[in-house]
C-alpha positions in Angstrom: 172.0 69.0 47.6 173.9 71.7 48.9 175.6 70.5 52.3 173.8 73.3 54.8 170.3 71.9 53.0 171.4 68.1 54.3 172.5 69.1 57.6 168.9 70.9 58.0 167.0 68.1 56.1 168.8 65.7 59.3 167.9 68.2 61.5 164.3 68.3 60.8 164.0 64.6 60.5 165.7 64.3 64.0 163.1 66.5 65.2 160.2 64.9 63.6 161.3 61.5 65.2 161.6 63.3 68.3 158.2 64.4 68.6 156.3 61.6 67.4 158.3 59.6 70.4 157.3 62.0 73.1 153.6 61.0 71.6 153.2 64.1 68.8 151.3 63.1 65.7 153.0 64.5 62.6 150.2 66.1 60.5 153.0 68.2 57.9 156.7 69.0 57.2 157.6 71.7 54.6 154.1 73.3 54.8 154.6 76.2 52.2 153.2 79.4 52.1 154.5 81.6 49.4 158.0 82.0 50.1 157.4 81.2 53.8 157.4 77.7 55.2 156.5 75.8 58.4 159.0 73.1 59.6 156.7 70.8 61.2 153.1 70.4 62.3 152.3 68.4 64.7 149.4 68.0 67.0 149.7 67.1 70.9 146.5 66.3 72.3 144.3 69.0 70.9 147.1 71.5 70.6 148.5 72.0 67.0 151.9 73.2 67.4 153.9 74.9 64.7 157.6 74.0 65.5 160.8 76.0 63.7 163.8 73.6 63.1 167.1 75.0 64.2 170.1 72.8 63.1 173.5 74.1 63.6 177.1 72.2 63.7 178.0 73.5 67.0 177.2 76.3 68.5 180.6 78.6 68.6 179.1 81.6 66.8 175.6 81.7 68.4 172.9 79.5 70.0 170.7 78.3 66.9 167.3 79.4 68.5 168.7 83.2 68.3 167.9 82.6 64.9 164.4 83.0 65.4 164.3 87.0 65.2 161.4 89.3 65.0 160.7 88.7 61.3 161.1 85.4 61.3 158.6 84.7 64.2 156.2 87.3 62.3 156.9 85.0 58.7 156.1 82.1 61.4 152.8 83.8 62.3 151.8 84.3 58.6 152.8 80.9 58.0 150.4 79.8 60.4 147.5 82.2 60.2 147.7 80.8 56.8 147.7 77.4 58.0 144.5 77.3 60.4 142.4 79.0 57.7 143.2 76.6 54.6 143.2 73.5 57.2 139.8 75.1 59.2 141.9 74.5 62.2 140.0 75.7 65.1 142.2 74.3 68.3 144.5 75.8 70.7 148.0 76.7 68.7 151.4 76.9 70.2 154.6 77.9 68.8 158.0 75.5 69.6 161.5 75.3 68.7 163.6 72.6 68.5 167.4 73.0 68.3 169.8 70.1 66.8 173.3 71.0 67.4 175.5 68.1 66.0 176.7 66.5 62.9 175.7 63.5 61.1 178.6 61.6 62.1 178.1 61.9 66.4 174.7 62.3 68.9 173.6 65.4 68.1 172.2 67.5 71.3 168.1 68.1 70.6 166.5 70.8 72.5 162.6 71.7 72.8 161.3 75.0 73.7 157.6 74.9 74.2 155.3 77.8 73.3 159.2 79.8 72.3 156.7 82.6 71.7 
């Protein structure tokens, strides 16, 4: 595996973990959708919130969630969209980030931006 796919594979995992200890159940990870995917979906309370994955080494060229540009967050939609009507979702949605900025060897810095947008 390439090492960009690792560092996002620890990334997501960080996230995951992160969630499910602030009380988020995990229902997916890696939910595909054509060529699109959703990062992780979780449900808090009745909420299920799709939540994009940033994971970045540091953050001297950008901030990672400036990553999430128009037609990503309109993939993200689709994505989703797609989501409620395979899954017959029918609860309040929300959109997060979560930012990892860090390397596998040190404590990475995790950020979570509710309802991002």
């Amino acid at each position: 595996m390439a090492l960009h796919n690792e560092l996002g594979k620890w990334g997501e995992d960080l996230a995951a973990s992160y969630l499910e200890r602030l009380g988020y159940t995990i229902l997916e990870r890696d939910w595909k959708s054509g060529h699109r995917d959703l990062d992780i979906i979780a449900r808090e309370g009745d909420i299920v919130v799709f939540v994009e994955v940033k994971t970045r080494r540091n953050r001297d060229f950008t901030d990672p969630e400036m990553a999430v540009d128009y037609q990503k967050i309109r993939h993200l939609q689709q994505a989703a969209n797609h989501y409620i009507k395979f899954r017959h979702i029918d609860n309040d949605i929300r959109f997060d980030i979560i930012t990892v900025v860090g390397t596998m060897n040190e404590t990475p810095s995790i950020e979570h931006i509710k309802d991002a947008f």
